[in-house]
C-alpha positions in Angstrom: 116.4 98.6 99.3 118.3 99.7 102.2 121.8 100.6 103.1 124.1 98.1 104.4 128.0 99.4 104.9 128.8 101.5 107.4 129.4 104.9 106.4 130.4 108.2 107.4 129.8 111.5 105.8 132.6 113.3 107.5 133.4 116.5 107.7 130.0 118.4 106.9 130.6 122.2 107.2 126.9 122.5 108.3 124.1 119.8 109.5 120.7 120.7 111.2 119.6 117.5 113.5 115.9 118.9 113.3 115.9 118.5 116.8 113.8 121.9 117.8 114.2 125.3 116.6 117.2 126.4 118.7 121.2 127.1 117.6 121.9 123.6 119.8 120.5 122.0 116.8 122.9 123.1 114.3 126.4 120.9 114.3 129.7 122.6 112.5 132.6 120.4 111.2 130.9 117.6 112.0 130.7 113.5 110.7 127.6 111.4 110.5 127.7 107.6 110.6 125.0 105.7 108.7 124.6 101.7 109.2 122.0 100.1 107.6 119.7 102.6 106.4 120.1 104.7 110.0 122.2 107.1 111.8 124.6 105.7 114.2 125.9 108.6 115.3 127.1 111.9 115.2 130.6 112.7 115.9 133.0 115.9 116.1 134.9 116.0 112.8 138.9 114.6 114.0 137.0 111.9 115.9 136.7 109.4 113.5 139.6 106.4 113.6 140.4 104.9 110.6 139.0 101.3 110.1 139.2 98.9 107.2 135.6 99.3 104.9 134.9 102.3 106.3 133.4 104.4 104.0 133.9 107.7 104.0 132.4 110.6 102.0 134.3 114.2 102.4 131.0 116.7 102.9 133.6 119.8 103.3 131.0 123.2 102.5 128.1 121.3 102.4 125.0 122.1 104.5 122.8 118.5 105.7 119.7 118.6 107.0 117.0 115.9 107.7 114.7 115.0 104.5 111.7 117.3 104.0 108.0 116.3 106.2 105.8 117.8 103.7 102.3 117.8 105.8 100.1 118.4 102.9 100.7 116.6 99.6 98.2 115.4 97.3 100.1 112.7 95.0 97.0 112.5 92.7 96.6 116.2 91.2 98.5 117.2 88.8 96.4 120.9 88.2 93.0 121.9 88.4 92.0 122.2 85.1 89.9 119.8 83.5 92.6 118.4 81.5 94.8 118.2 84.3 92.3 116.0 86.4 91.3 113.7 82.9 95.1 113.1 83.4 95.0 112.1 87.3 92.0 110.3 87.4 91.8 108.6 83.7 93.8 105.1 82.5 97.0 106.5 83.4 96.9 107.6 86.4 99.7 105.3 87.7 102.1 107.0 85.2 101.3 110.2 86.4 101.2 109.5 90.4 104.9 108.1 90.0 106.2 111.1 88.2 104.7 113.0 91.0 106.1 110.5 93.7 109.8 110.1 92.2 109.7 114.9 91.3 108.7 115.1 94.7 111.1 112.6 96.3 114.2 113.5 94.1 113.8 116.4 92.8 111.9 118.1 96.1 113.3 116.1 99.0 110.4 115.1 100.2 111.1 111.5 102.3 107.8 111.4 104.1 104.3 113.0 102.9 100.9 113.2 104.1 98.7 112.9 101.7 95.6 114.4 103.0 93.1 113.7 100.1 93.6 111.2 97.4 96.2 108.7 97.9 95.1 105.2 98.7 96.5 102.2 100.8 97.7 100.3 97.7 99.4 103.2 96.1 101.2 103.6 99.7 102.2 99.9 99.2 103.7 99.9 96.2 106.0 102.8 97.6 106.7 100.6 100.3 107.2 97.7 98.0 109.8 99.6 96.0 107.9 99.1 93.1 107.2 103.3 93.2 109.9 105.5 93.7 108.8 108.5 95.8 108.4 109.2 99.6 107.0 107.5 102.6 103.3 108.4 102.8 100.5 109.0 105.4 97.4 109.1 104.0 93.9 110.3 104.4 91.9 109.2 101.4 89.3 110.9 101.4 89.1 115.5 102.0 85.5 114.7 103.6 82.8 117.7 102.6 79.3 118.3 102.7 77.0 118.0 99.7 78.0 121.3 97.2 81.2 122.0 99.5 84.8 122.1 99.4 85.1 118.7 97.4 82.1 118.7 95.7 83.4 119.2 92.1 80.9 117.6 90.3 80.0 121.1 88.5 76.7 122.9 88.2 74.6 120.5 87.4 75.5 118.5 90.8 71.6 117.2 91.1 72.6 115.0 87.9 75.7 114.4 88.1 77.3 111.0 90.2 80.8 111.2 90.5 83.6 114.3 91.7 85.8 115.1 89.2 88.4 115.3 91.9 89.0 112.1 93.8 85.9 110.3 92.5 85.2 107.0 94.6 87.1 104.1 93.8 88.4 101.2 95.2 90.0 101.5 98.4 88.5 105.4 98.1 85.0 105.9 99.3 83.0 109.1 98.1 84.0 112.3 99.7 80.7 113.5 99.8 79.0 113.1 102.8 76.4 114.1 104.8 74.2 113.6 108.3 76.1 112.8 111.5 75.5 109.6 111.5 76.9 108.9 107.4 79.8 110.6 108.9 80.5 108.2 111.5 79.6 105.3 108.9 82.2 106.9 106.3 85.1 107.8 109.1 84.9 103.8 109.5 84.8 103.1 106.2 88.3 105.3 105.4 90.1 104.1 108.7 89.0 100.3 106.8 90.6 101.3 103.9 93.9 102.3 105.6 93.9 105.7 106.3 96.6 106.9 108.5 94.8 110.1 109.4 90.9 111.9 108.9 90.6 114.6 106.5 87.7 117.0 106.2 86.8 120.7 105.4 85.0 122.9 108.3 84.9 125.9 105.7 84.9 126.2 102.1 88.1 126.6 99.5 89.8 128.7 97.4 89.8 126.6 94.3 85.9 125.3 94.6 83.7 126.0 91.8 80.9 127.6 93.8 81.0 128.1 97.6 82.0 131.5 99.5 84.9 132.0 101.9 82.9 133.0 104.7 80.0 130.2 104.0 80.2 127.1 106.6 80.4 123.5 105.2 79.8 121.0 108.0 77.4 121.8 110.9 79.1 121.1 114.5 77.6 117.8 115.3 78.8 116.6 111.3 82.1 118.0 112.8 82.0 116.1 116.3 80.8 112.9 114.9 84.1 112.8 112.2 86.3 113.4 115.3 84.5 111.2 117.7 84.7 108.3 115.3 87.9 108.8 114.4 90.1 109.3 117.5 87.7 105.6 118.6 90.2 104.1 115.9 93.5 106.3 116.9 93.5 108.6 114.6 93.9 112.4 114.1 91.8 114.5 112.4 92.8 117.6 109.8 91.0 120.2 108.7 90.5 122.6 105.7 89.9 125.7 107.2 89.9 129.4 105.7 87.4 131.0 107.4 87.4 132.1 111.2 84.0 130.1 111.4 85.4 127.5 110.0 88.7 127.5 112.0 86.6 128.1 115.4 84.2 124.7 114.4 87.2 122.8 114.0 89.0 123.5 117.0 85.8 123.2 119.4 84.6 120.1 117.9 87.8 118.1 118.1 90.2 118.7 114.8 93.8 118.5 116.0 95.6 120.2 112.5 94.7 123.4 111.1 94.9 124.0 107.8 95.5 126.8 105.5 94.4 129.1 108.5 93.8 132.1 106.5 91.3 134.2 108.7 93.1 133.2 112.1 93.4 135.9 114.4 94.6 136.5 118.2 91.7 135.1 119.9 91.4 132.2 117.2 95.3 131.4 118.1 94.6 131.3 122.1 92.1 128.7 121.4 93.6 126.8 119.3 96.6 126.7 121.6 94.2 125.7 124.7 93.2 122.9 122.4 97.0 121.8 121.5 96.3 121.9 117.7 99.0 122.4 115.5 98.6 124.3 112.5 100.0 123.8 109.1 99.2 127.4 106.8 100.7 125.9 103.0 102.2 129.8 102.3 103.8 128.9 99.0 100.1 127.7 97.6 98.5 130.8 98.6 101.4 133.1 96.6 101.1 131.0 93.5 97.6 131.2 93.6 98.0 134.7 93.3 99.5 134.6 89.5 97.7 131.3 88.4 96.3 131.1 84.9 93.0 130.1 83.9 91.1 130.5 87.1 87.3 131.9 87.1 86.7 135.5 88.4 85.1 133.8 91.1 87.7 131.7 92.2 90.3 135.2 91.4 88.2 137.1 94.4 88.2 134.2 96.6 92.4 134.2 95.9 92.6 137.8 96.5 90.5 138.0 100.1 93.0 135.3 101.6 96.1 136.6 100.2 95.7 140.1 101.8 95.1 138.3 105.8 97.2 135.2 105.0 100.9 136.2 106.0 99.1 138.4 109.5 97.5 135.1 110.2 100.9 132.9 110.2 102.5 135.4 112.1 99.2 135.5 114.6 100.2 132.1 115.1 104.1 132.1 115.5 103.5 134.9 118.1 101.2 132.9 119.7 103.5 129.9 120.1 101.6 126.9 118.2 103.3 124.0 116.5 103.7 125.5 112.8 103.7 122.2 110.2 105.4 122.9 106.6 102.8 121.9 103.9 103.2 122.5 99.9 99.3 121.4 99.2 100.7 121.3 95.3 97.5 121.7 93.6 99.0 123.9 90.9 100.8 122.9 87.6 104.3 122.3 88.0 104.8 122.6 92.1 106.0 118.7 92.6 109.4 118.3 92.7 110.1 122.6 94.8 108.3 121.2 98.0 111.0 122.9 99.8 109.9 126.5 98.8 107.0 125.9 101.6 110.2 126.1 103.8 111.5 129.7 102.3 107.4 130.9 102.4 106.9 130.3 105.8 110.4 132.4 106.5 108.9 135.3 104.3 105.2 135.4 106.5 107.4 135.8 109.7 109.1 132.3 110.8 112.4 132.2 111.6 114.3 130.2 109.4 115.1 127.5 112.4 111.5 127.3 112.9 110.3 126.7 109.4 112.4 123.9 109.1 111.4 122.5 112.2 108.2 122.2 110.9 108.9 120.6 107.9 111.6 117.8 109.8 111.5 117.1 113.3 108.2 118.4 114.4 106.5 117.5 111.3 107.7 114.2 111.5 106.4 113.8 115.1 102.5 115.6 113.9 102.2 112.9 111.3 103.2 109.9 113.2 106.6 109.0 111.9 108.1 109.6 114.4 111.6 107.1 113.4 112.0 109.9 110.6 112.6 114.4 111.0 115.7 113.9 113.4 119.3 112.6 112.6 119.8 111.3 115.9 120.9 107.8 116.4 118.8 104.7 115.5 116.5 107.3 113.5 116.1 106.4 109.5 118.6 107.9 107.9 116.8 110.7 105.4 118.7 113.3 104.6 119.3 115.9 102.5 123.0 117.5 101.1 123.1 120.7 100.2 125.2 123.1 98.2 124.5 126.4 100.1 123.7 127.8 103.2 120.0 126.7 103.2 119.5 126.7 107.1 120.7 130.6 107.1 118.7 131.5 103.8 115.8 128.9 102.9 115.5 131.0 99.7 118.9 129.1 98.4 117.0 125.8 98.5 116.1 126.1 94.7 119.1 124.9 92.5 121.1 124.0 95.8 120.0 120.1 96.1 122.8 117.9 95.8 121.8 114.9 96.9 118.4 112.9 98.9 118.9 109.6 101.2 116.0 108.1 102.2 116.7 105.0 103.9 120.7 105.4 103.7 120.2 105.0 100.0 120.8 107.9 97.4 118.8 108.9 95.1 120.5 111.7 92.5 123.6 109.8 92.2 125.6 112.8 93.2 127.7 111.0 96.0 130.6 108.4 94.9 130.3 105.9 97.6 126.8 106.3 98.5 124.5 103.1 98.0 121.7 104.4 95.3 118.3 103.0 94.0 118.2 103.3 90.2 115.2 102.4 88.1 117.4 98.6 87.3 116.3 97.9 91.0 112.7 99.5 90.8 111.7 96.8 88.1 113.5 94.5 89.9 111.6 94.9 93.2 108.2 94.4 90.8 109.9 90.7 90.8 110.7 89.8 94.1 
């Protein structure tokens, strides 16, 4: 469903374009015209003439700024528990990947995600068909790993046991287990065959894994070369899981183009990856909640504490070192759909400014993951965007409580504009139709 009158919101007190990190992206009294599910322009507030079936919608104190680019989403987790994963992976997991979709489209203003381990091509589609409400999505698959590594949670009896509790092959999702340089190449093509929009793997183990160390390594380099190799044959870019500084270095020498999580990453580590042009997307929010999660093993507790203690001097390691900082939730934990933006107010807190975290969760997200028609409210760009009722670009920390309404598309989605075109669930069941 898209939008179809012209409309202005006119006279917003606030609006971030998402254009770069800078003041010269921030617009005061201003009015944004949407036609058809874009932006048409931006114009001074005054500016406007009036016109017959113009719509107008008075934005006076509110703050607008581009929907959220969250670079790490996982649609398909609801927890890590094994109740939580019976849930995601069981008979209905449809029912539960919607609730995620629609929390984190209208409740978290998410309007494009990448997925980067679990989502498949046909639950993109049916987002796309309008048959799921939620946002946009970029998707990996597959989180590749080595035999007994980062995605290997088949437990401790893995010599017996067939299938991961977490993403278990399926159709349209290969195994994520993999091994040998040459099965890498073989499953790389398989995943760009299913649709993959992007290559996922770990170069070091997790956090949340049952059973490997920080500091151990999970692929060798020529596993490594071989996944990037085969991938960037078919166009796409490769992101990484990667804690430890072996595992960062491996990535970054061997061809990955996003860090993740980046927890080890020191000076040297940052001048690499900056010779390499690899952005770098740290999921801060993840890391704090980690810290006062329930039900975790004292092994996994250590492995939260070591990366908690180095994880705020690594983002700032990398904002002084200038790389392209990405804003990713990586909501593995129990209630985090729907507060995506929180990564936003996390990044501020480890040493961002607050320009520059949302940078890297609109325009310059947008551009990492390949959407680039989304990120930026400048003209002939899709028209997602988020009102707010505070000062969120000042103090990201506002974000929670402060959502009035998401547009993705030109079409709302909380029904908190009169005016506004808006998708309700009469239309989802109608779109199962059409």
């Amino acid at each position: 469903m898209k939008g179809t009158d012209m409309l202005v919101l006119e006279n917003i007190t606030k609006l971030y374009d998402g254009s770069g990190a800078g003041q010269e992206a921030v617009h005061g009294a201003i009015d944004l015209w949407l036609e058809h599910g874009r932006v048409r322009e931006l114009r001074p507030h005054g500016t406007t003439p009036p016109g017959e079936g113009l719509q107008r919608i008075d934005l006076r104190g509110a703050t607008v700024t581009p929907g959220i680019v969250d670079c790490h989403g996982h649609i398909t987790i609801l927890g890590l528990a094994p109740q939580h994963t019976a849930r995601s992976f069981g008979l209905g997991q449809l029912a539960y990947i919607e609730k995620i979709l629609y929390a984190s489209l209208v409740d978290g203003g998410v309007t494009t995600m990448r997925d980067v381990g679990g989502a498949t091509a046909w639950m993109k589609r049916l987002v796309d068909e309008g048959v799921l409400l939620g946002p946009r999505l970029k998707i990996a698959i597959c989180m590749l790993s080595s035999t007994g590594g980062h995605a290997d949670f088949r437990g401790p009896d893995r010599c017996h046991a067939d299938l991961s509790q977490l993403w278990p092959a399926a159709p349209g999702r290969p195994s994520s287990l993999v091994d040998g340089p040459w099965e890498c190449r073989k499953r790389v093509r398989e995943i760009a065959a299913c649709g993959a929009d992007l290559i996922k793997l770990c170069t070091s183990p997790g956090v949340a894994s049952p059973g490997d160390q920080l500091e151990h390594q999970d692929f060798s380099p020529e596993e490594i070369a071989a996944i990037c190799l085969e991938a960037e044959a078919r166009g796409l870019k490769v992101a990484a899981h990667a804690h430890s500084q072996a595992g960062i270095e491996l990535a970054i020498r061997n061809g990955v183009h996003d860090l993740q999580h980046i927890s080890f990453m020191d000076p040297r580590l940052v001048e690499l990856a900056d010779q390499r042009g690899c952005s770098v997307t740290p999921t801060s929010w993840v890391t704090d909640e980690l810290t006062r999660a329930e039900g975790l093993s004292p092994f996994v507790q250590e492995k939260v504490r070591k990366v908690a203690e180095v994880h705020r001097q690594a983002v700032s390691a990398a904002a002084q070192g200038g790389l392209r900082i990405l804003a990713g939730t990586d909501p593995v934990l129990p209630r985090m759909h729907g507060r995506n933006y929180l990564e936003i107010a996390h990044l501020v807190r480890d040493g961002l400014s607050p320009l520059r975290a949302w940078h890297g969760a609109t325009g310059l997200a947008a551009e990492e993951v390949g959407q680039s028609d989304a990120g930026t409210l400048r003209p002939g760009q899709r028209a997602d965007l988020l009102v707010w009722d505070a000062d969120v670009l000042a103090d990201p920390e506002r974000c929670d409580g402060a959502l009035r309404e998401v547009i993705k598309d030109g079409v709302g989605y909380r029904g908190a504009l009169a005016g506004l075109p808006q998708r309700s669930f009469h239309d989802t069941v109608r779109a199962m139709w059409d």
